[in-house]
C-alpha positions as CSV (number, residue, x, y, z in Angstrom):
1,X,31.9,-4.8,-31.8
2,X,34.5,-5.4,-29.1
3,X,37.9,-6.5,-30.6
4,X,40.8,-8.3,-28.8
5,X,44.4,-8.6,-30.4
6,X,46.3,-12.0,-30.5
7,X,49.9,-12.6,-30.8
8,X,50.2,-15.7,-32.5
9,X,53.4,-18.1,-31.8
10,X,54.7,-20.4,-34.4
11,X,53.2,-23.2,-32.3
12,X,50.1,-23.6,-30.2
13,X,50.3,-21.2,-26.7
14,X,48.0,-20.4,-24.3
15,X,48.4,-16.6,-25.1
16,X,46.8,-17.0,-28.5
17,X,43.1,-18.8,-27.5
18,X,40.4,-17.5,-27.3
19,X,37.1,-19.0,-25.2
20,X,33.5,-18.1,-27.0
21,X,31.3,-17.2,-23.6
22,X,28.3,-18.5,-24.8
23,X,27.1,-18.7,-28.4
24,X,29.7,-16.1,-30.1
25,X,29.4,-14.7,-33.5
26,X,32.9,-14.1,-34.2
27,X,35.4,-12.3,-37.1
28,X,39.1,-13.6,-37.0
29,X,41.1,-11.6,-39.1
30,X,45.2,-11.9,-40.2
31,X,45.0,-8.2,-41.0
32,X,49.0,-8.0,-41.3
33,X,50.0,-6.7,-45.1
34,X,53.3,-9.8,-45.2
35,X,53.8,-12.1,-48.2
36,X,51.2,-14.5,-49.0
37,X,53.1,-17.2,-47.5
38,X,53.4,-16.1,-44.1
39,X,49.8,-17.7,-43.3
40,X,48.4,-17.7,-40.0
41,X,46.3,-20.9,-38.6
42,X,43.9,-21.9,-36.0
43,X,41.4,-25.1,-34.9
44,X,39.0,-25.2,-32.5
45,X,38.7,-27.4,-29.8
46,X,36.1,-28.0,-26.1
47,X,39.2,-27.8,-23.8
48,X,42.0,-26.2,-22.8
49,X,44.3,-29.1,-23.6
50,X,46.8,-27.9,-26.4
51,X,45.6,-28.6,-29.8
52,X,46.8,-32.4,-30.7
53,X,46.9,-31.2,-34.2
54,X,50.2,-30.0,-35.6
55,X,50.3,-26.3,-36.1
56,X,51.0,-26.2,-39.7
57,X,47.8,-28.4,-40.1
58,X,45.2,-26.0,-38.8
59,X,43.1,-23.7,-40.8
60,X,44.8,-21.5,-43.0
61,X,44.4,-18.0,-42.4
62,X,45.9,-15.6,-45.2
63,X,47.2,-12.2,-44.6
64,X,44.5,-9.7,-45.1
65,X,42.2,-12.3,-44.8
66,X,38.9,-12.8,-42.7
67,X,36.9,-16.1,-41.2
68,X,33.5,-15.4,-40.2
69,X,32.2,-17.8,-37.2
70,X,30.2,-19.2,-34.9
71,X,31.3,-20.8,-31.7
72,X,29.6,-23.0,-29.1
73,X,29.2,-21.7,-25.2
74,X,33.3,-22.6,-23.9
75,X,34.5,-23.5,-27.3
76,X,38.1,-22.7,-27.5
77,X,39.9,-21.0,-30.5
78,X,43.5,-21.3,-31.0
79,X,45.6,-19.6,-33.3
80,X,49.4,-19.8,-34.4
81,X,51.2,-17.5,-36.6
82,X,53.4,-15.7,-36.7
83,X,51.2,-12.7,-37.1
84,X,49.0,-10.3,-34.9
85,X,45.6,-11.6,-35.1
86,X,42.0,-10.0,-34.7
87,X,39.1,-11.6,-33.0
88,X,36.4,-9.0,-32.9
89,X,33.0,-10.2,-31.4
């Protein structure tokens, strides 16, 4: 598994996204050890528009958690934080 770190803003940034090449089995992880209310988010989306969606709306991601996934061929993950996050593939 090849694994790619993320350093996830407080808002939606090109610098956090991630674009599945093909069908991608993916693992996003928030492995940072912070309080439980430091929670890391993320959407998907087909473009690389910024997310429409507020930031504190996305998917909740908790600190030493993990999100198994499956993205289409060009779809886009984007992720906000503020933590480090994993995408391993």
């Amino acid at each position: 598994m090849a694994s790619t770190e993320f350093n996830a803003l407080s808002d939606w940034d090109t610098s956090a996204r991630y674009t599945a090449i093909g069908v991608t089995d993916i693992l996003l992880s928030n492995p940072e050890d912070r309080h439980r209310s430091k929670i890391a988010r993320y959407v998907t989306t087909m473009s690389d528009d910024l997310p429409t969606l507020a930031a504190k709306l996305g998917h909740p991601l908790l600190p030493l958690d993990s999100k198994p996934m499956q993205l289409k061929d060009d779809e886009r993950l984007w992720m906000v934080g503020p933590a480090t996050l994993v995408v391993e593939e």
